[in-house]
C-alpha positions in Angstrom: 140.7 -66.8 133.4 138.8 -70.4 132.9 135.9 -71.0 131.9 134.8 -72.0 135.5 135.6 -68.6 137.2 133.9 -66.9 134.2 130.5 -65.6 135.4 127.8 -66.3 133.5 125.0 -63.9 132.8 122.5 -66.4 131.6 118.5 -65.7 133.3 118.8 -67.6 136.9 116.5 -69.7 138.9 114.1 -67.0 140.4 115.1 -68.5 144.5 118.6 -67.8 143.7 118.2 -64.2 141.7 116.0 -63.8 144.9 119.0 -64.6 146.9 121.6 -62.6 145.0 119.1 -59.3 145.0 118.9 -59.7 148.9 122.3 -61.4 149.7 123.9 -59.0 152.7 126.9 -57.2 151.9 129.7 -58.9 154.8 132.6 -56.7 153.6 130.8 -53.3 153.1 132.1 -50.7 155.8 129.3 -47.9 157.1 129.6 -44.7 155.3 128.2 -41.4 155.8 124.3 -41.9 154.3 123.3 -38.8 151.9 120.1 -37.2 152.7 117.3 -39.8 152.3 119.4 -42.1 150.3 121.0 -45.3 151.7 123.9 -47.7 149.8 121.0 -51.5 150.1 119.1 -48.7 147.7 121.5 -48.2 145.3 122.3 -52.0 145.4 118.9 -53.1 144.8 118.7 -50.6 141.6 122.3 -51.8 140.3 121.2 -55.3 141.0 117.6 -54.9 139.5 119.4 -53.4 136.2 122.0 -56.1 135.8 118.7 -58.7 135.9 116.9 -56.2 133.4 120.3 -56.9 131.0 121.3 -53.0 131.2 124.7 -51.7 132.7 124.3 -50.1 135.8 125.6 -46.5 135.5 124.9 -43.5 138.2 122.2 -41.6 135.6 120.5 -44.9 135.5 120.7 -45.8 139.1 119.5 -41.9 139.8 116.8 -42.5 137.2 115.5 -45.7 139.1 115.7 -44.2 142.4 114.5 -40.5 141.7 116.6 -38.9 144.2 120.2 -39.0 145.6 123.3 -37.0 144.5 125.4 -38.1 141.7 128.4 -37.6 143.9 127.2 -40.1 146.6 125.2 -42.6 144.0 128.7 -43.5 142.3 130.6 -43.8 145.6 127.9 -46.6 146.2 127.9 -47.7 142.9 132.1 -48.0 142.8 131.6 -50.6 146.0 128.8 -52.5 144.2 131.1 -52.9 141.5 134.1 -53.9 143.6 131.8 -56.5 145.2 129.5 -57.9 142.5 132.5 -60.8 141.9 132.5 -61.9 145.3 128.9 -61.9 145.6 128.6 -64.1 142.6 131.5 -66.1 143.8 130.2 -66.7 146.9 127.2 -67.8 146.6 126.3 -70.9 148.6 125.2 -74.1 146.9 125.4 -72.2 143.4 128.3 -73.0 140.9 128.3 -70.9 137.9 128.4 -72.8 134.5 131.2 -72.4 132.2 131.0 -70.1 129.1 132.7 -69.8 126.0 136.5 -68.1 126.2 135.5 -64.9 124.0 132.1 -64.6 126.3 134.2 -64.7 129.0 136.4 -62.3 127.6 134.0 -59.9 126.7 132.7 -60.0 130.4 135.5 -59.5 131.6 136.5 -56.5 129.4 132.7 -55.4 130.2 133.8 -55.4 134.1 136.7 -53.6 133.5 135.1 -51.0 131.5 132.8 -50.5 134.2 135.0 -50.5 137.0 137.0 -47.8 134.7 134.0 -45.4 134.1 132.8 -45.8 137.5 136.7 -44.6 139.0 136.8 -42.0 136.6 133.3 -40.5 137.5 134.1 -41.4 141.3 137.6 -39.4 140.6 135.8 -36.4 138.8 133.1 -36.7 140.9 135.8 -36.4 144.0 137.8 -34.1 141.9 135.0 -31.5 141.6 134.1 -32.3 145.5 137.1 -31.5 146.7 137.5 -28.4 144.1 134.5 -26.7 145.2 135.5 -27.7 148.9 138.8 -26.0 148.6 136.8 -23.1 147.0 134.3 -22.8 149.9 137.4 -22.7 152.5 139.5 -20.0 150.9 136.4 -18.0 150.4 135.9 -19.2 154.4 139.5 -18.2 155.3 139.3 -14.8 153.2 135.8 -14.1 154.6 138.0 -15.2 158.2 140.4 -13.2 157.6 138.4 -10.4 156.6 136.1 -11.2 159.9 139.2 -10.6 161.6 140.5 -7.4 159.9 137.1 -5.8 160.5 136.8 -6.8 164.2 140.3 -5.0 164.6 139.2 -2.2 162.9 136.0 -2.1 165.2 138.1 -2.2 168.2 140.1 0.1 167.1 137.6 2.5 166.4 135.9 1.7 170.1 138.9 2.9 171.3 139.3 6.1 169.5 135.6 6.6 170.3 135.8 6.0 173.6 138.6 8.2 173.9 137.1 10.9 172.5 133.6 10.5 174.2 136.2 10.7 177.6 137.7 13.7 176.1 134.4 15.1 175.0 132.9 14.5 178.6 136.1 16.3 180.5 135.9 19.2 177.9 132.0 19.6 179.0 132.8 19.2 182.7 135.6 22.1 181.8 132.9 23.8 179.9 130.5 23.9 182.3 133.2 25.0 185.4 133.8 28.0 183.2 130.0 28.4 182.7 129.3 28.7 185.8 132.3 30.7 186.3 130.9 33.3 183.5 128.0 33.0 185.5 129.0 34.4 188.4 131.6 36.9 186.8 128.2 38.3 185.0 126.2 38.4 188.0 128.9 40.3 190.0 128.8 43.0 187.1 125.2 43.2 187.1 125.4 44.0 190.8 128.7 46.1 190.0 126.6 48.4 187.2 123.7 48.2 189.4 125.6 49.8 192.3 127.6 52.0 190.1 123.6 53.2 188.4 123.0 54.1 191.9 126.0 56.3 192.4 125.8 57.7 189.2 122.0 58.7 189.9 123.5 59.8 193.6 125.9 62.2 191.8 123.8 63.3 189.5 121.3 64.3 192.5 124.3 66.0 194.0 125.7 67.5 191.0 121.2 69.2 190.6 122.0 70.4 194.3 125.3 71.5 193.3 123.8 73.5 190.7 120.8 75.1 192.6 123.4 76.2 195.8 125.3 77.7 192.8 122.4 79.5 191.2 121.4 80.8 194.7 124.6 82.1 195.8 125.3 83.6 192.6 121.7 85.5 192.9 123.1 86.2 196.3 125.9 87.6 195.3 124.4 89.5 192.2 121.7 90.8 194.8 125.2 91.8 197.0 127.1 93.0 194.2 123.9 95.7 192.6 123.6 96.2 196.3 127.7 97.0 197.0 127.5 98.6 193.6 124.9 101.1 195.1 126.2 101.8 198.4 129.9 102.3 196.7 128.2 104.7 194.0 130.0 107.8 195.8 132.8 106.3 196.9 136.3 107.4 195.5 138.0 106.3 192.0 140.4 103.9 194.2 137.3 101.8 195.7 135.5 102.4 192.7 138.5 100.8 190.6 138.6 98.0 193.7 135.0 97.2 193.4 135.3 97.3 189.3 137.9 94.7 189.7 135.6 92.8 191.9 133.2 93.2 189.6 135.7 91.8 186.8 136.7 88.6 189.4 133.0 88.2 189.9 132.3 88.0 185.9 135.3 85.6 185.2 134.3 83.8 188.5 131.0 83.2 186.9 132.5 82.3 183.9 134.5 79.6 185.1 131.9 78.3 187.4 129.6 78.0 183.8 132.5 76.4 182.0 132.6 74.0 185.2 128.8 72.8 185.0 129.4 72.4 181.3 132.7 70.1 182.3 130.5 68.7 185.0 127.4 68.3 182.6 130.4 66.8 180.3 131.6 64.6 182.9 127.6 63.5 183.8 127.3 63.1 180.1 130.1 60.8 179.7 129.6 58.7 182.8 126.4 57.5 181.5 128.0 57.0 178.1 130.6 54.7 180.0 127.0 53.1 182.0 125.5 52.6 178.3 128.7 51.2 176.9 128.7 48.9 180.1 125.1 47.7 179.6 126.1 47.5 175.6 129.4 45.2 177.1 127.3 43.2 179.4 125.0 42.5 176.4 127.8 41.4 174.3 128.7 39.2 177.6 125.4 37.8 177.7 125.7 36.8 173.5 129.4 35.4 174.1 128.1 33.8 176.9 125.1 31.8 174.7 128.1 31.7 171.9 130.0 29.7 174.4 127.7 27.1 174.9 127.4 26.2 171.4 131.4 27.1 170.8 132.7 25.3 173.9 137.0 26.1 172.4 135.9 30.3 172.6 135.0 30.5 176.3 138.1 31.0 177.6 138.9 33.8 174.7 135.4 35.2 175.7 136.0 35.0 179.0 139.7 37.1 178.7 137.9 39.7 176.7 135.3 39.8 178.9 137.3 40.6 182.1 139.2 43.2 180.4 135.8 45.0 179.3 134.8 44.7 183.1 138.1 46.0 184.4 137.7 48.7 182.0 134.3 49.9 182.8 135.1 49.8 186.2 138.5 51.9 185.4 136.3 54.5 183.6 133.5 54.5 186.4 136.0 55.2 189.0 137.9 57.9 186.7 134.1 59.5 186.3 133.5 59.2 190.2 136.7 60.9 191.0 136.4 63.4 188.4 132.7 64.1 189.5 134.2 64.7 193.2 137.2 66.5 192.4 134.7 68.7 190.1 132.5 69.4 193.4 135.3 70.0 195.6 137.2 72.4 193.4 133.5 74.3 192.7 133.0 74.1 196.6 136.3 75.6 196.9 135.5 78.4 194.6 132.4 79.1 196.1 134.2 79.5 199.8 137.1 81.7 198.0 134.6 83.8 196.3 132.7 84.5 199.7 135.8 85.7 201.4 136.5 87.7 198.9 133.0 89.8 199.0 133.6 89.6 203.0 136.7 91.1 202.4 135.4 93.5 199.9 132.6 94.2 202.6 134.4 94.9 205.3 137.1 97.5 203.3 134.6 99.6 201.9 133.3 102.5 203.6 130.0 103.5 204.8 127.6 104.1 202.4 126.8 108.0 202.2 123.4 109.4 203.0 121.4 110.2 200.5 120.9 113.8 199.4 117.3 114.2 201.4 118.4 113.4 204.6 
């Protein structure tokens, strides 16, 4: 380099420092402005230092200013440096003295240092930039990613729920049907036991009858019998052994007519023992029925065992009903068998003998 293209750093005229503080920057491109920070700033303080004698570096630029990133204050800083020869060249009207070969020298190793340092922070500056940048989007593409995973999870999980809220709702609808069903099965049992109270309290009404008709006609036929017994006083041993045996069929007659009140009083006793154990069943109904509301999977369990308990009172009702009847027909029948044999006995025997004052 000659001495003629050597810059010279000796104080200038204040127009033309005027002019080279202020001199517009043809070549500079537009770059993305920081916040509240603009490149003629950073130019002015660069070129403001270099008049003060100093060496503009991005901690004194910063300092100047008072704001601005590092980051974008050396970007600037890097182009002011890149054009500070061209604006010195090209000043119009101005021609730089010549200076000594070693001051020349030493600018020139001055420039280079400075263009070095300010590459080397711009490259560290960009290095760390584009570090933390590559940071920021795989913690972006793991937090996508993980976005991602999440929102199939969710929709998975909306599907399993909204299958089982669909599942949930046809099991209630189910639920409900056999409600209602139990429902109506324990209403027509109520009515069943009700009507099955009433001929229970029918029978027993019949069964008291029964029992007075029995006590009169065996009055009646005791009154008969001491009356038979004495008219036949006199009679021969044959009549007398006739009527003893009538007596005897009479006594065992009466005997079996007790023992069959105390099978019907039996019978009485455990038809209402069957009632009780249906009341006690539809209770247990009524409990399995609230049982199913809160334990919708045991209805149809409950509902099994309650039909079976139903069928089975009903069995035992009816086997108590017929019993009850074929009990009153077999004592009607041994009433009717009993009276033709005292007609018989009646008719055989003979007149009854005056008595000894006649």
């Amino acid at each position: 380099m000659t001495e003629a293209e050597t810059p010279n750093l000796t104080p200038m005229a204040p127009n033309r420092a005027s002019d080279l503080l202020e001199a517009p920057d043809p070549g500079a491109e537009p770059l993305r402005r920081a916040a509240r920070l603009r490149e003629a700033d950073v130019r002015q303080a660069a070129d403001a230092l270099l008049l003060e004698g100093g060496r503009p570096t991005v901690e004194r630029v910063r300092a100047r200013l008072g704001r601005g990133s590092p980051n974008t204050i050396a970007l600037f800083l890097d182009r002011w440096w890149r054009d500070l020869g061209a604006r010195l060249r090209d000043l119009p009207g101005q021609e730089l003295p010549a200076v000594p070969e070693p001051v020349a020298q030493a600018l020139l190793a001055l420039w280079s240092q400075a263009i070095d340092e300010a590459r080397g922070l711009l490259k560290d500056s960009l290095g760390e930039r584009e570090s933390e940048l590559q940071q920021r989007q795989s913690a972006l593409e793991a937090r996508a990613a993980e976005l991602e995973r999440a929102s199939e999870e969710l929709a998975r999980e909306r599907v399993a729920l909204m299958q089982t809220v669909t599942l949930a709702q046809q099991q209630l609808a189910e639920a409900n049907d056999r409600h209602r069903a139990d429902q109506a099965r324990l209403e027509a049992l109520e009515r069943d036991g009700a009507r099955l109270a009433e001929q229970l309290e029918a029978a027993r009404r019949e069964a008291a009858e029964g029992a007075q008709r029995l006590e009169a006609a065996r009055q009646g036929f005791e009154a008969e019998r001491r009356g038979l017994i004495e008219r036949l006083d006199a009679t021969e041993r044959h009549w007398a052994r006739e009527v003893d045996e009538a007596r005897q069929a009479l006594a065992a007659e009466r005997k079996r007519l007790e023992a069959t009140e105390r099978t019907h009083a039996a019978e009485v006793v455990r038809v209402r023992e069957a009632l009780a154990v249906g009341h006690a069943e539809r209770d247990h109904l009524a409990t399995t029925l609230a049982e199913t509301r809160e334990a919708l999977a045991a209805a149809r369990l409950d509902g099994e065992r309650l039909k079976a308990a139903v069928e089975s009172h009903e069995q035992r009702a009816e086997e108590a009903v017929k019993a009850l009847k074929d009990t009153q027909a077999s004592s009607v029948r041994q009433l009717e068998g009993m009276q033709r044999q005292l007609h018989d006995l009646l008719e055989r025997a003979p007149p009854r003998r005056r008595s000894r004052g006649a």
